[in-house]
Structures are given as C-alpha cells and as structure tokens.
N, C-alpha and C positions, 0 to 999 in steps of 0.2 A: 973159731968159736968153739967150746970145750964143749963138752956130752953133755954138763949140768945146766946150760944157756941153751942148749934145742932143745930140754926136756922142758926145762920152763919156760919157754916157746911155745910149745905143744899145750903144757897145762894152760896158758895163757890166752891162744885160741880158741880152748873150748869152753874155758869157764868164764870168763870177761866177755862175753856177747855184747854187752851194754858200753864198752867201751871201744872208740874209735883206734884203728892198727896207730895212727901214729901216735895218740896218746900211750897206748901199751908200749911201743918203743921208745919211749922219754923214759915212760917208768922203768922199764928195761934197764935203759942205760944209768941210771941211779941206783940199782942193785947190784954188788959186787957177792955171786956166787960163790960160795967158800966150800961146800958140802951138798950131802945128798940134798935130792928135789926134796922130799920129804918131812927135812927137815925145816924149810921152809914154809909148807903146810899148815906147820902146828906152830914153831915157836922161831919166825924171822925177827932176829935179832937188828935193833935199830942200830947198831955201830955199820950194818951192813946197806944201810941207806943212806946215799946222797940225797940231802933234804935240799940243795942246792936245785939239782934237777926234776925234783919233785912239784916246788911252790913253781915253776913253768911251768906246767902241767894245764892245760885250760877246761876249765867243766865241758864232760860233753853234753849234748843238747836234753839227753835224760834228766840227769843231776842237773843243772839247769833251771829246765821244766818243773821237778818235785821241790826246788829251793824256793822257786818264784809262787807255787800254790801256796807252800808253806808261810811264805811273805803275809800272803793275801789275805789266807784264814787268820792269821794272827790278828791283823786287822781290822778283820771283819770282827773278830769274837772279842775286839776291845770296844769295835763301836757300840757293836750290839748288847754289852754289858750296860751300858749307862742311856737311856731316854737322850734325845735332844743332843746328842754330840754332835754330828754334823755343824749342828746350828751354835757352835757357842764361839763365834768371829764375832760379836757386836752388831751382826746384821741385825738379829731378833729380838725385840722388848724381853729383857731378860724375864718380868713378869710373867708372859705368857708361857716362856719355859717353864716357870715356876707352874704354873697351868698344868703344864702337860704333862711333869715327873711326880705330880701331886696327884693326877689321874690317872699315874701309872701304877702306884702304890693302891689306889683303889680299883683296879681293875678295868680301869673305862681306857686307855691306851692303846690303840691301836695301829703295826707300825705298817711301812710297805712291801708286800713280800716280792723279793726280788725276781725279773724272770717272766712276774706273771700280769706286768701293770707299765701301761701306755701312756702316754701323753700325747696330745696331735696338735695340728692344727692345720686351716685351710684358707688357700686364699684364689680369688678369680683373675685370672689374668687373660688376655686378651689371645686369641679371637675366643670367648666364652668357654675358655678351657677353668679346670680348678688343679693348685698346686696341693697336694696333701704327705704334710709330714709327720713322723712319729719320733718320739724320743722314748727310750727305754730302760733309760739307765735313770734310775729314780731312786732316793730315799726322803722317807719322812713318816709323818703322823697324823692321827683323827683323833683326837678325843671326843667321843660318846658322851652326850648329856645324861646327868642319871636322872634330869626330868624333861617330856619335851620341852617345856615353857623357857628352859636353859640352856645359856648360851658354849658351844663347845668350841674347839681349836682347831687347827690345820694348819701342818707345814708339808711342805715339798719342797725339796731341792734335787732339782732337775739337769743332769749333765748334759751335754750338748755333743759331747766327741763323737758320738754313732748317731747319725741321721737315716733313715729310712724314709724313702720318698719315692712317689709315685710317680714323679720325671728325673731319672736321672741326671739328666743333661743342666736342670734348673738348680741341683741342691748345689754346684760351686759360687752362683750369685744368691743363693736367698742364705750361706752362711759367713757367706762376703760379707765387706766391711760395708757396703750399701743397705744392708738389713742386717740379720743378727748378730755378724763380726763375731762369730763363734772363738776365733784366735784370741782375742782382748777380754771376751767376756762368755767364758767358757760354760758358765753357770745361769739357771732360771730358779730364781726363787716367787712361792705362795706362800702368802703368811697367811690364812683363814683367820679373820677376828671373832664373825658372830657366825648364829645361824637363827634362820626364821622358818618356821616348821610350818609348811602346811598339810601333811599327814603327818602318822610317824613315821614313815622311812621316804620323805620326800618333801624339798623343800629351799634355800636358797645359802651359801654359803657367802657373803663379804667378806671381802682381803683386799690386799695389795698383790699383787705381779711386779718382779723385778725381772727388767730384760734391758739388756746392752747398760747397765748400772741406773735405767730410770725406773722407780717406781711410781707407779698409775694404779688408782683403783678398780677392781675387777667384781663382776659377780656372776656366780656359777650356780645353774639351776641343777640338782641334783636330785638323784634315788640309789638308796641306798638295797641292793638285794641279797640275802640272806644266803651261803654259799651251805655254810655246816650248823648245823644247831649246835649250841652248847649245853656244859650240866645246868650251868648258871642262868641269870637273867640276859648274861652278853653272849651273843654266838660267836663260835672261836671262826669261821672263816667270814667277811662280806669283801663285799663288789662297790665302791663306789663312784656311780658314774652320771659324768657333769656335762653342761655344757655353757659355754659363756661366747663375748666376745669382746675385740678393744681393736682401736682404730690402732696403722701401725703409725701414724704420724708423732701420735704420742710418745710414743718410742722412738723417735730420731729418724724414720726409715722413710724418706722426702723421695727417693728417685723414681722414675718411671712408671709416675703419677697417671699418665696417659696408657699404659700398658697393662700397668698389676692392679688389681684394687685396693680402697685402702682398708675394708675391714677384715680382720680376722677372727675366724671363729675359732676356739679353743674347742677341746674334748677331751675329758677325761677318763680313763678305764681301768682303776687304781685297785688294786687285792690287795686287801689288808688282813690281815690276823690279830689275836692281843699279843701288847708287848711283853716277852718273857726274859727276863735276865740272863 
C-alpha cells in the first residue's frame, strides 16, 4: 500500500466516524490515489472513482435512519396540507367530507394531535378479571358546531399495528382472527354523523364503528374540556373524551362465549387542535 493510501486511511478514521470500517473499505477500494492527500480534500476528481464499487456500497444505519424520517415527514406534511386525506378510499359519504373541508376554511376543524390521544377499550373475561386495551396511533377530526343546536362531524381512523394492553399474554388472541384479526383488517374506522348537546361542552356523538370490515351503529357520551384558550371564539387546544359501548357479536367475534363477555365498552381520550394547513 503506498504513503497516499495510509494517509487516507488515517484521514478516513477520523473524519468518517458515521460510517461503518467496511463501508470505508469498499469506498477505498473505488478510489485510485494518484496525488497528494490534499488534493483530494478540496477538488477529488471523478475520473478517480470507481462508481462500479461505489453503488455496492450499503447505507449505514445513520443515513438510513435520516432517509427513513425524511420519508415520513414528507408524508406527514402532504397529509397534513389537505382536511380529510386519510379518508378519501370511498369508505366516507363524500358529503360529510365536504362538511369537514368547508369547516376547515371556517375555522371550526379540528384535527388529532398525534402522540397525545387514545383509544381503548374493555372487556370481562372470566374468572371476573377485565382485558384493557389502548390504541395510539390515531388520525382524524371534529368539527365544532358554530351553534349548539347544530349538528357537527367526526372521523377517526384508528391503526391497530401497536396494541398496548393490560395482559400481555391475552393481546395474541384478542388480535387474532377470533376477534379483531388485526392482520386482514388492520384499520378502525368512526364516522360521527350528529351530535345532541346537552350542555355546551357535553353531550352525545352518533356514528357508525367500522371493525373487522362490519359496520354497526355506535353512540358516544361525551365532554368536551378546554386545554388552551384561544384569541378567537374556538380554543386552539381541547380534550375530547367519550365513552360508548357495542356488543362484540356484532362484529363477528362468536368464540368463548362462556369465557370473555360479550360487551365492549369503548373510551375515548382524543387532543385535538384547529386544523392549520
């Protein structure tokens, strides 16, 4: 090996920290050293790189990591550019989108902030124990009536891939194909249709619940509480939090009828903010 190949060895060790020895040796070996280290420095001419032994080269787990955020954010900052993306597969009465991008433009829209909004649910199973699970991975919306006497909207769609549950041992059958078959139907959808006010920040939400592809009607007793005040009439942070129930029979979910019970009670612990483009 010549004097110009251990010096950029040397430089190679100390300033490539982020990169793995054998990835630096691939790169290596696609550089043909012609001249001082220094001149390498400043101006490495590409006739001097095998671009052959280069594209072999595998990302190390840094570059990697920063590609894979970058992925994410870009995606996030498309969803989050437009009201209702999630929701536009034909699942939802395009109408009520139309609802929600119409009181997004008036300030009544408000979405899910990620991070900081639950979903559960419980059920009893024998000997008088309760199974309780959370879902966390949430996106969706509330439109705000701008009178109570009027009726507002509600979506969620609810991921399933992270389960958090209070028996370990129970979440591989209750995501089994005997109950929520998380693998086939990886998704929970609420459509909120009306609402029926009986204060102002308290009162009944009607929808539909889509689980394992059935939809069953649901209703969710809620209160809404007030996280930040705003400059306006809308506060930029609320809380809101529900609670409902549905039989799981309704849902397909027949087995060990004699073990589990069959109602479920739902809960909701949802932060929302207004929607900002």
């Amino acid at each position: 090996m010549s004097e110009h190949q251990l010096q950029f060895l040397e430089m190679r060790d100390n300033h490539w920290p982020f990169v793995g020895k054998q990835e630096k040796d691939l790169l290596l070996t696609g550089i043909k050293i012609r001249g001082p280290l220094r001149s390498y420095a400043y101006s490495m001419s590409l006739d001097s790189i095998d671009i052959r032994a280069l594209v072999r080269v595998q990302l190390s787990a840094c570059l990697r990591a920063c590609l894979a955020a970058l992925l994410l954010l870009t995606v996030a900052t498309a969803v989050a550019g437009e009201p209702c993306k999630p929701f536009e597969d034909g699942r939802v009465d395009p109408q009520i989108l139309e609802v929600m991008r119409s009181a997004a433009h008036e300030g009544r829209l408000y979405r899910v902030v990620p991070g900081n909004s639950r979903v559960g649910f419980c059920v009893r199973y024998f000997p008088g124990q309760e199974f309780r699970g959370e879902f966390t991975n949430i996106v969706g919306g509330l439109v705000m009536p701008s009178m109570a006497q009027q009726y507002g909207q509600a979506l969620l769609l609810i991921h399933t891939s992270i389960l958090e549950a209070s028996h370990a041992g129970l979440s591989p059958l209750v995501r089994g194909p005997e109950f929520m078959d998380t693998d086939r139907y990886p998704e929970i959808m609420f459509v909120g249709r009306a609402f029926e006010w009986l204060a102002p920040l308290q009162g009944y939400i009607y929808g539909d619940l889509t689980l394992r592809g059935i939809t069953q009607p649901v209703v969710f007793n809620v209160g809404i509480d007030i996280l930040e005040e705003g400059l306006g009439n809308q506060p930029d942070r609320i809380l809101l939090k529900g609670t409902g129930q549905v039989s799981r029979y309704q849902f397909d979910m027949h087995h060990h009828r004699f073990t589990i019970g069959e109602t479920v009670r739902l809960c909701l612990d949802v932060e929302m903010a207004p929607w900002d483009p």
